[in-house]
MIMAR-737412 format. One record per residue: y, z, x of N, C-alpha, C, O in turn. Coordinates in steps of 0.001 Angstrom, whole numbers, plus 500000, padded with zeros to 6 digits. Layout:
BEGIN
YZXYZXYZXYZX ...
//
This chain:
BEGIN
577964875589284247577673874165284187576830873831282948576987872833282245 576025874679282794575014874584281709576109874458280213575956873535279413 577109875457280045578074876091279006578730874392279045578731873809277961 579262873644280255580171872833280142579312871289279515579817870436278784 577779871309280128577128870256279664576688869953278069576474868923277430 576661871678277702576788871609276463577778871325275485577480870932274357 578761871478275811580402870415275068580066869013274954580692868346274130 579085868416275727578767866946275837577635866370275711577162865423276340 576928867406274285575807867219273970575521865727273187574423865271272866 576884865110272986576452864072272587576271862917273908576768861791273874 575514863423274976575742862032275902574403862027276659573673862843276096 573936861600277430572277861656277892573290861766279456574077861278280267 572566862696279047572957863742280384571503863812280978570452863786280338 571687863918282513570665864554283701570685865996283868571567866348284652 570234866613283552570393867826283322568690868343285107567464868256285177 569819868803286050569458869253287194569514870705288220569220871162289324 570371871105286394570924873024286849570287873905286063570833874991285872 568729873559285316568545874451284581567113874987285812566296874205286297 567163876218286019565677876657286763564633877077285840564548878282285605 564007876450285407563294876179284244562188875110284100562624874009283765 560816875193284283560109874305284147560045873666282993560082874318281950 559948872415282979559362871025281760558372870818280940558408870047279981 557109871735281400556121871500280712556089872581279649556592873702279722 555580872180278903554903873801277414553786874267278132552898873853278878 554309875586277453553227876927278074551490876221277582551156875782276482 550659876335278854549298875829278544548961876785277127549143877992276963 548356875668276104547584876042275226546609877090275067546511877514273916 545706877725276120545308878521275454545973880135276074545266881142276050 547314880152276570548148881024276231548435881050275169547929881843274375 549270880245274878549721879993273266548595880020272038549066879795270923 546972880303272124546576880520270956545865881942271672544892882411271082 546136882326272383545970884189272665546801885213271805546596886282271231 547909884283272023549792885054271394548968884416269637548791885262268760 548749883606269493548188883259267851547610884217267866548191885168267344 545906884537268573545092885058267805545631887092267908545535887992267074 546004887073268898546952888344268387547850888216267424547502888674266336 548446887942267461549339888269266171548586887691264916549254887944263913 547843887249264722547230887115263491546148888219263275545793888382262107 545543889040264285544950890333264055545643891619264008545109892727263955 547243891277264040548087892547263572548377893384264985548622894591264976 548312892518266293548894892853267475551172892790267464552047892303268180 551124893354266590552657893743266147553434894792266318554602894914265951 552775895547266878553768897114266528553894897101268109553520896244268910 554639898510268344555113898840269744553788898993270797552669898981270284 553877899093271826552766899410273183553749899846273640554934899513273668 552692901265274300553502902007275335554488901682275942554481900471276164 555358902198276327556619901898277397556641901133278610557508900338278973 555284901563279360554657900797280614553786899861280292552968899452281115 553860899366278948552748897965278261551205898323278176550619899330278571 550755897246277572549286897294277065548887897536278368549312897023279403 547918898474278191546422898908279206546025898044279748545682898323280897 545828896582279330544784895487279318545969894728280262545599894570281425 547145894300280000548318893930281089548144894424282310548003893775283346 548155895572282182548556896459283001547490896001284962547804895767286129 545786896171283830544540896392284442544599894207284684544113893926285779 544931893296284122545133892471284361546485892318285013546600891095285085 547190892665285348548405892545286608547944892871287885548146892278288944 547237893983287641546722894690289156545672893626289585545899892843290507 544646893631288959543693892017289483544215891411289856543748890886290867 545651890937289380545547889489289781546371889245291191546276888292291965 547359890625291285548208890728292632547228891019293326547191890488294436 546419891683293049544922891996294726544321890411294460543445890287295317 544354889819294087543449888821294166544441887810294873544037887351295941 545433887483294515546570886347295123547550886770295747548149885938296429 548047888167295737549047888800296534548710889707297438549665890173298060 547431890193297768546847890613298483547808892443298121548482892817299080 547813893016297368548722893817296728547767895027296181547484894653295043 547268896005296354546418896838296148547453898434295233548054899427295644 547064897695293582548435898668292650547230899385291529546137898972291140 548019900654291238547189901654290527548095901168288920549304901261288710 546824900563287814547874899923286670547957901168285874548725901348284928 547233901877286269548085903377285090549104903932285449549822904557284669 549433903738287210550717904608287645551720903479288246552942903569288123 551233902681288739552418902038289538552392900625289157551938899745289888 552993900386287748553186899083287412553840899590285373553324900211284444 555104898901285579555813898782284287555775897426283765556094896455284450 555350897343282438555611895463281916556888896028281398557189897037280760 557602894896281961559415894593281188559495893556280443558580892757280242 560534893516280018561202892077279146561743891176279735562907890777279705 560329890646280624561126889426282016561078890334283099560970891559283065 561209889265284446561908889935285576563057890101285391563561889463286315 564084890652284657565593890352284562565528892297284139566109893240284675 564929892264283420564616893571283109563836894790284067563745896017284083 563411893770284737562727894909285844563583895593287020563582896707287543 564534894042287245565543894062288361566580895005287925567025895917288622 566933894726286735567900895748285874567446897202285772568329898054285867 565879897693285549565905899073285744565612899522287253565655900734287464 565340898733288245564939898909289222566486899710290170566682900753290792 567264898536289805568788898835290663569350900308289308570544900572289453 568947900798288648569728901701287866569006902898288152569709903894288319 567490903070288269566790904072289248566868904649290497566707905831290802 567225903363291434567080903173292878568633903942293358568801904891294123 569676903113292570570946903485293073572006904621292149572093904810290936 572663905188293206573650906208292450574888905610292081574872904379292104 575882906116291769577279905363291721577730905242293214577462906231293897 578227904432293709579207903876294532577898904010296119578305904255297255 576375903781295779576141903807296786575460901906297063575404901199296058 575215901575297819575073900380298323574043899270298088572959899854298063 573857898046297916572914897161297444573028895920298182573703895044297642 572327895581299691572430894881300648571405893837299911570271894044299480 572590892046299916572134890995299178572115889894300239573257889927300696 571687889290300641571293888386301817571886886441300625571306885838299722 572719886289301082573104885392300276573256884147301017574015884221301983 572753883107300807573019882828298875572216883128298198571100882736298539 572308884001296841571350884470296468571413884442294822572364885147294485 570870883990293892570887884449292528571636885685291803571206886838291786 572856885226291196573730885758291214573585886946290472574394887853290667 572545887100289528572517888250288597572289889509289691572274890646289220 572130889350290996572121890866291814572926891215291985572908892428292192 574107890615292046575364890932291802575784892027290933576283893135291131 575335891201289658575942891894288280575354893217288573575987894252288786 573743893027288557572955894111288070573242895518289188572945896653288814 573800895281290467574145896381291038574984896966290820575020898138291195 576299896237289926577501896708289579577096897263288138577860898095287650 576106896930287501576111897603286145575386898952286739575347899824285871 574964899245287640574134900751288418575665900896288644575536899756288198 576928901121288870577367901945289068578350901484291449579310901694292190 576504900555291274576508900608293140577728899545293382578513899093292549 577645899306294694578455898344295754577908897095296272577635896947297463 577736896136295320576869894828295940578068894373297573579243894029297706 576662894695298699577174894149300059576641892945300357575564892933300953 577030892198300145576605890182300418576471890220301987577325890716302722 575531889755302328575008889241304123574909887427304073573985886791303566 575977886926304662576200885557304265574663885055305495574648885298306702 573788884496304876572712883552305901573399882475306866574532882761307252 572963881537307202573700880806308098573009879280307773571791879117307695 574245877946307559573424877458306578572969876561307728571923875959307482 573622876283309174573427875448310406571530875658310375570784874795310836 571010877015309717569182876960309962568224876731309264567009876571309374 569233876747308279568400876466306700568831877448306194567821877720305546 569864878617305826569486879601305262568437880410305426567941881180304604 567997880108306981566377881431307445566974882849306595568121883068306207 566123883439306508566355885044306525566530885813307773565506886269308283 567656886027308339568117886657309611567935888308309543568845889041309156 566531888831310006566854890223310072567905890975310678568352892034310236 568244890437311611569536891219312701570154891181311236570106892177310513 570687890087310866572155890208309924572234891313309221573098892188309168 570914891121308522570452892084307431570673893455307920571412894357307525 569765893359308963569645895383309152571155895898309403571565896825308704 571981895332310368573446895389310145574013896061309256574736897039309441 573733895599308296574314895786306545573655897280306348574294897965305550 572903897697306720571969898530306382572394900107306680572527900312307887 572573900963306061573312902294306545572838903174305871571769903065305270 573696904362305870573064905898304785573502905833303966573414906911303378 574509904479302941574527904547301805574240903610301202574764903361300116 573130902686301880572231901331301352571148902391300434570477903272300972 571145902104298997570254902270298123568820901303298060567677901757298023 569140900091298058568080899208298412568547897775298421569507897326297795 567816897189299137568324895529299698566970894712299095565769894958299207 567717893613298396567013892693297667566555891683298907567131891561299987 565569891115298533564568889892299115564094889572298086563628890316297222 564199887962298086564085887034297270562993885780297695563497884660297786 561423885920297977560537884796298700559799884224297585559458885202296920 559387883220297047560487882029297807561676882161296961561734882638295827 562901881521297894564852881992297493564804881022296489564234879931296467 565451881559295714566305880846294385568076881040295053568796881963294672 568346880418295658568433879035295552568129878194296615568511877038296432 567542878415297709567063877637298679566124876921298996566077875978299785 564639877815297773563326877298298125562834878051299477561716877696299853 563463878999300240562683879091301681561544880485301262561748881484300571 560617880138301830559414881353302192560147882496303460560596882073304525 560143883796303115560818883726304486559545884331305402558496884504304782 559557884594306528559263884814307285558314886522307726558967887360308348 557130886786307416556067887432307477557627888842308429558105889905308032 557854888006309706558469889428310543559552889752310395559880890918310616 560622888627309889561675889096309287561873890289308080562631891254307975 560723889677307170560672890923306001560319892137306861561107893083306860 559127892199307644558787893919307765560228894713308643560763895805308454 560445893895309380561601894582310091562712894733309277563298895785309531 563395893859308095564172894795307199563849895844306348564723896655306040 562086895997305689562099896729305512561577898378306119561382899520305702 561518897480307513561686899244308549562857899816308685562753901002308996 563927899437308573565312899521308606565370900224307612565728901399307695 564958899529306212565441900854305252564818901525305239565351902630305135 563182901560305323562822903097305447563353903981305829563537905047305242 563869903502307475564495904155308363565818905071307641566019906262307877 566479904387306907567658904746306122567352905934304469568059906774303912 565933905384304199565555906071303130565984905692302207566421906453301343 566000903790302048566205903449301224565377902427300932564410902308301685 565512901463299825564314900432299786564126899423299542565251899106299155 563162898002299380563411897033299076562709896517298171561483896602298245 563317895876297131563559895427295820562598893941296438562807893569297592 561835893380295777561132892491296269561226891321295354560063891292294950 561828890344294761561909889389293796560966888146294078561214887032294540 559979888644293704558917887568293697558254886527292786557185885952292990 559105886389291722558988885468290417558890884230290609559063883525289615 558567883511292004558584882192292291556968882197293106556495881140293522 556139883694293274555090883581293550553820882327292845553606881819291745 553362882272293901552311881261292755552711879600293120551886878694293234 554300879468293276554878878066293524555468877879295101556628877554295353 554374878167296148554559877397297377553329876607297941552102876680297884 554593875561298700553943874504298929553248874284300496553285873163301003 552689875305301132552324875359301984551277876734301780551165877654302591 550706876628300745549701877999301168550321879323300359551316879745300948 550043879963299354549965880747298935550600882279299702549700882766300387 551557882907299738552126883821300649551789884974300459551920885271299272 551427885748301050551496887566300113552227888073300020553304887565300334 552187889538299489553261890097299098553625890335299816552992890238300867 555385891005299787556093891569300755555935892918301238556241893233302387 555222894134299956554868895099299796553259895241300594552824896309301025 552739894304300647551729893884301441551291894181303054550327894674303640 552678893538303427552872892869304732553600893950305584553912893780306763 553806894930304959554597896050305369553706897873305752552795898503305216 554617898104306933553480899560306757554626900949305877554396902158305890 555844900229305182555973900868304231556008900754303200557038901102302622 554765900142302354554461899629301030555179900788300097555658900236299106 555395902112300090556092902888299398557197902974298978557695903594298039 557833901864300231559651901655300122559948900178299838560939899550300212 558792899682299023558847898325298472558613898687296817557789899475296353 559440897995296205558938897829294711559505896156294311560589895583294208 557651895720294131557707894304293488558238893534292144557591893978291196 558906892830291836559377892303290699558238890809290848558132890104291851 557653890678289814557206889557289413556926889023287690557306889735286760 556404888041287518556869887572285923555985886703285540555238886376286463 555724886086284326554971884980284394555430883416283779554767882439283433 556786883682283825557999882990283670557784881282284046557690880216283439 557775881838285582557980880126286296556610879804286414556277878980285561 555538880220287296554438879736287867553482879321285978552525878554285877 553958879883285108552791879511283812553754878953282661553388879025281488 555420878203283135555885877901281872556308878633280760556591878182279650 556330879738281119556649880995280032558139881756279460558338882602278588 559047881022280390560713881480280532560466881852279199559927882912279518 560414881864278054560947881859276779560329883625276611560887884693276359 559219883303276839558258884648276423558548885729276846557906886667276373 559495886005277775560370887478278673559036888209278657558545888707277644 558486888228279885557276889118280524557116889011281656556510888133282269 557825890192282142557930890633283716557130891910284143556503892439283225 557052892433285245556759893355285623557505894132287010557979893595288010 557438895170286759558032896069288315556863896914288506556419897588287577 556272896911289825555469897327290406555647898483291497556530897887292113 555506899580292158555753900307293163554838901477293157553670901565292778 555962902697293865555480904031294088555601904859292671556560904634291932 554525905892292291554409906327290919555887906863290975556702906570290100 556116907471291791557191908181291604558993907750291017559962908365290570 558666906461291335559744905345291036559331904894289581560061904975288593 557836904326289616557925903761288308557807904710286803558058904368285647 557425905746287241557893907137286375559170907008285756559362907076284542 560062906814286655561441907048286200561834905799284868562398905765283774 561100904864285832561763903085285354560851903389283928561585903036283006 560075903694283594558904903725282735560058904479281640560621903751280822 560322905736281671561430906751281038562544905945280594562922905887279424 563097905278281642564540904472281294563917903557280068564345903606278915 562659902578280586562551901742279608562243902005278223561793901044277599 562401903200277546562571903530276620563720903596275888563823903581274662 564652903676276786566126903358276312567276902026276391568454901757276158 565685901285277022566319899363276789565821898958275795566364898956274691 564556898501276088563437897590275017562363897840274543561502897123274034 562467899402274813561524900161274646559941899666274815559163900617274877 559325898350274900558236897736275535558377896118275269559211895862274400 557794895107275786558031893711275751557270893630274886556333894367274578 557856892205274206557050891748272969555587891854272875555084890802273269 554811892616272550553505892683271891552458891495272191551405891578272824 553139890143271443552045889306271512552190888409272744551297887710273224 553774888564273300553457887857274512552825888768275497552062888060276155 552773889905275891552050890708276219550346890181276191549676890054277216 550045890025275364548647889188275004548447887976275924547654887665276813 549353887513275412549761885919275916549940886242277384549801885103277830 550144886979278408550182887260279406548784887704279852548308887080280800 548156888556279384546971888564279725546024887040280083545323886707281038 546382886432278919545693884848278422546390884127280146545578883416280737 547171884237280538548077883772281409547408884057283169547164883248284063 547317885121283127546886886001284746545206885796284635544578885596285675 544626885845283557543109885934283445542681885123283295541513884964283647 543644883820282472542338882653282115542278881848283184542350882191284364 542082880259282540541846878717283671543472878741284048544582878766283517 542839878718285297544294878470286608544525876995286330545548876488286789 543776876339285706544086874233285967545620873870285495546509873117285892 545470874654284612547355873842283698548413874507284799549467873910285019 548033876077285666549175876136286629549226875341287680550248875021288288 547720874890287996547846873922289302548533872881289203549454872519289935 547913872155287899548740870847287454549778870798287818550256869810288376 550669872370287476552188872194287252552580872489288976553675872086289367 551918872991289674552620872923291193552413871854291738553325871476292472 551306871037291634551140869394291980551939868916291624552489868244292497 552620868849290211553429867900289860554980868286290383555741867345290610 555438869623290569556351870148291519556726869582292838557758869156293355 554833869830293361554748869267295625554969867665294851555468867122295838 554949866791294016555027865638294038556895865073294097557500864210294734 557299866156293013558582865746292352559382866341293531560425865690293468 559536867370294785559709867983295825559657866716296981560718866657297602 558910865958297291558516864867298258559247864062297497560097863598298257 559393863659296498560126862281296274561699862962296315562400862199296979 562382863974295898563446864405296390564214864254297835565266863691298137 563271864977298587563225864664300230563815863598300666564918863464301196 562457862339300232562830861453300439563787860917300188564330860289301097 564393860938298861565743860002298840566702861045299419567846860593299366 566681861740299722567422863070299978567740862250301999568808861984302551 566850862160302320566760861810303425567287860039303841567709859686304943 567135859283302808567723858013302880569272858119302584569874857045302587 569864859054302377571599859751301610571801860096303320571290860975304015 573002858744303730574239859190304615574442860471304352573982860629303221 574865861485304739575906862872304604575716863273303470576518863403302545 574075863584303551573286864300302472572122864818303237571356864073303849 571978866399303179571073866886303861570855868292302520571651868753301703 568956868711302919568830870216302503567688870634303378566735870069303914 568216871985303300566388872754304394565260871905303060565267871322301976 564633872270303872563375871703303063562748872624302197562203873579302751 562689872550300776561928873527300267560281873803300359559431873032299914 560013875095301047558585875420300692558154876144299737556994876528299890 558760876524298648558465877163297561559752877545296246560940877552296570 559424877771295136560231877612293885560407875750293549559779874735293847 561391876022292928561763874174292629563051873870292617563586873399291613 563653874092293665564812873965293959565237873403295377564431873411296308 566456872940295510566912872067296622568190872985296949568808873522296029 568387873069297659570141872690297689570744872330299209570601872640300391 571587871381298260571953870095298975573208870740299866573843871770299641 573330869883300836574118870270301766575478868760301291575105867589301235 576444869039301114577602867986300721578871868197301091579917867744300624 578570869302302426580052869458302940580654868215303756581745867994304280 579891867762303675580906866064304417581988866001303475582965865673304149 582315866131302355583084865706300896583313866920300680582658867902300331 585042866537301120586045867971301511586562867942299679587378867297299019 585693868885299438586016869302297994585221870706297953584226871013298610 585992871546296920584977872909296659583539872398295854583605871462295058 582376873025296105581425873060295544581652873020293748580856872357293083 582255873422293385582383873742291807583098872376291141582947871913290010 583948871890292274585082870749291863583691869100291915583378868278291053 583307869277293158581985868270293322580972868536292007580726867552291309 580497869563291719579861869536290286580022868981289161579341868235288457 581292869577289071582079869280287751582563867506287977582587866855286932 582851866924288996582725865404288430581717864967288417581754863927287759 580349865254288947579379864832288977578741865156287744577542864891287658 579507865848286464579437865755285343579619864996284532578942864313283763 581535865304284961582207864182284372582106862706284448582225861910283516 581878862469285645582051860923286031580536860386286348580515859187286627 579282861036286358578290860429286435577162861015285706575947860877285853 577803861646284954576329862959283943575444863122284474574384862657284055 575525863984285830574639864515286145574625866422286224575628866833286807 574058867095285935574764868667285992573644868754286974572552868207287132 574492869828287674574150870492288860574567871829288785575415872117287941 573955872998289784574984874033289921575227874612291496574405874886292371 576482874672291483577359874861292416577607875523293229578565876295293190 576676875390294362576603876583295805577385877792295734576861878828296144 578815877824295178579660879071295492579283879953294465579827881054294378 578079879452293377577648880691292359576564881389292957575829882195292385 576524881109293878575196881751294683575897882688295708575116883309296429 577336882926295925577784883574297313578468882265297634578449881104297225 579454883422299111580226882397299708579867881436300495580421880365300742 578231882205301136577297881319301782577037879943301232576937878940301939 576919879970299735576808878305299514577621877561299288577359876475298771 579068878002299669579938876893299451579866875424300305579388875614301423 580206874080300061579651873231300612578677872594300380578332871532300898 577816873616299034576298873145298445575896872897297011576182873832296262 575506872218296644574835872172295161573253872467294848572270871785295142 573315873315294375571569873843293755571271872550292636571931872346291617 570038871707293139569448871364291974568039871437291199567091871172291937 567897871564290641566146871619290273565576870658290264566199869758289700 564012870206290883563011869674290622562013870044289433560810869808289312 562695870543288800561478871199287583561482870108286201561254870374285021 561794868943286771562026867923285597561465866571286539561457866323287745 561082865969285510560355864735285533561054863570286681562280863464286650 560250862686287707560731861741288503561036861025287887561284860014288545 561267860836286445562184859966285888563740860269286052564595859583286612 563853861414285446565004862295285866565547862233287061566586861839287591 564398862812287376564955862718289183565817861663289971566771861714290749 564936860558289334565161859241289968567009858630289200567937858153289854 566977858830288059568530858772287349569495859719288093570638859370288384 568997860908288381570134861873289217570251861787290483571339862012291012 569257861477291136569881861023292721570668859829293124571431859841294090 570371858307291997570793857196291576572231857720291572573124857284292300 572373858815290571574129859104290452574398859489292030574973858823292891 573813860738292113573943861554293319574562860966294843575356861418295668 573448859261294689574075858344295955575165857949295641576000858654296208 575684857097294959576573856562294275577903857599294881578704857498295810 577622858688293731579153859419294763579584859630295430580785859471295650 578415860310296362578124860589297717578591859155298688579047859556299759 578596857987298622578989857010299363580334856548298851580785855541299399 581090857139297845581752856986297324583193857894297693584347857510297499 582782859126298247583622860178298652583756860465300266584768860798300883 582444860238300756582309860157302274583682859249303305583536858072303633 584454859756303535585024858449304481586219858515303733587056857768304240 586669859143302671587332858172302007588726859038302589589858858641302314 
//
């Protein structure tokens, strides 16, 4: 959708499919990444990143994730969470053994299990509840050739927190199996009900958890690729080794700039989740005044997705005129799994001006297709 909105860059487009916050990275990130690189913070850092990352990652997950990590042994800085997830599933799994995905789910787990070699197994959620996280479903899926099963709190694409007992009981299951769970937590930091802990946390097999987190969404940083994978030494040993043969370490000064990020004034991130819980409530609402327009409610990330199966059309076909015929981009439940067909993912990570132009379209069609 993004690829198709761009053919029609000449038109003022609503642009509602990018997951990507609006604001610029707070300033005095951005003069950390200056004053490093102007003191010749340029050359490579270790494989597992600067010392000072490292010892500032671990603070800051015991302090807000309630996450108790050793930063000399059990924590890798990557190039993004995209990179962590990527060495995580190429460590974790062998060829042709298994990668249990609870969907609808962000599609790159897909890819990234098939570039390991593994068997991405999709567990369709159920959308009659919101898309809860159903442990029964899950553990189901779960066998002696599950390598490890992704969890995603809060879901990209749903927004849901899931549920403190749902997580531990899938990941007793894989212990049970001797396998593990991949924890995608890059939306930490952005819920709207209270701050959650980790999943690795909440579990009495913190060993068979390895955390993915970033400083991407919660600080405005998408551009800067600085992630981290967190776990058992014995895992991040390996991932540490591999990452010598990707990117061999993340950029240097955003590295800095990450420190500047986890350590300094929290105010410019608060700002930006206030202005999120604001732009989130006014969604709702018109969300809720829309005949044969429904979504679970998001408690965390910045995302919706809309329920539009009243309007007997595929998810991808409803997008794409809601391009064509009212410039609005969206993206399209069935890229998430088969679970979201019937649905459109949109973002709140853009201004109630925006907002207010794309739901404007949004009704419009929607009363337009209903009935007809």
């Amino acid at each position: 959708m993004f690829d198709l909105a761009q053919e029609r860059s000449d038109e003022d487009l609503v642009h509602l499919e990018i997951g990507e916050p609006d604001f610029d990275t707070p300033q005095h990130i951005v003069a950390a990444a200056h004053e490093a690189t102007s003191g010749g913070a340029t050359h490579y850092t270790s494989n597992a990143g600067l010392h000072e990352l490292r010892d500032t990652i671990a603070a800051w997950a015991s302090e807000k994730r309630d996450l108790s990590l050793d930063p000399a042994n059990e924590i890798t800085v990557t190039t993004g969470a995209m990179e962590a997830l990527h060495l995580a599933a190429i460590v974790l799994a062998d060829a042709g053994e298994e990668v249990v995905i609870p969907t609808p789910a962000w599609p790159n787990y897909v890819a990234q299990a098939s570039l390991a070699d593994a068997t991405p197994v999709t567990v369709p959620l159920s959308a009659d509840d919101g898309f809860r996280l159903d442990a029964d479903r899950v553990v189901k899926a779960i066998g002696d050739e599950t390598a490890f099963v992704v969890l995603t709190s809060p879901s990209n694409p749903t927004g849901q927190v899931h549920e403190p007992r749902e997580i531990r009981v899938i990941i007793e299951a894989a212990a049970d199996h001797d396998a593990f769970v991949v924890a995608d937590e890059v939306y930490s930091g952005l819920e709207y009900d209270g701050e959650s802990t980790s999943m690795a946390a909440i579990s009495d097999h913190p060993e068979r958890v390895l955390t993915v987190d970033s400083v991407s969404k919660k600080y405005a940083m998408t551009g800067w690729r600085v992630g981290w994978l967190a776990g058992a030494e014995s895992i991040i040993d390996q991932v540490t080794k591999l990452h010598e043969s990707t990117t061999a370490c993340a950029p240097t000064p955003c590295q800095h700039a990450a420190v500047a990020a986890l350590s300094g004034p929290q105010d410019p991130a608060a700002e930006m989740l206030s202005a999120f819980a604001e732009r989130r409530d006014y969604l709702l609402g018109r969300i809720d005044e829309i005949p044969n327009l429904a979504c679970p409610e998001p408690n965390g990330a910045f995302y919706a997705f809309l329920d539009v199966r009243e309007i007997d059309e595929p998810s991808m076909t409803i997008a794409e005129r809601l391009l064509e015929e009212y410039g609005v981009v969206t993206a399209p439940g069935s890229g998430f799994g088969s679970a979201g067909e019937g649905h459109l993912r949109v973002s709140f990570a853009n201004s109630l001006d925006q907002l207010e132009a794309g739901f404007d379209a949004i009704e419009r069609f929607v009363q337009s297709e209903v009935g007809r």
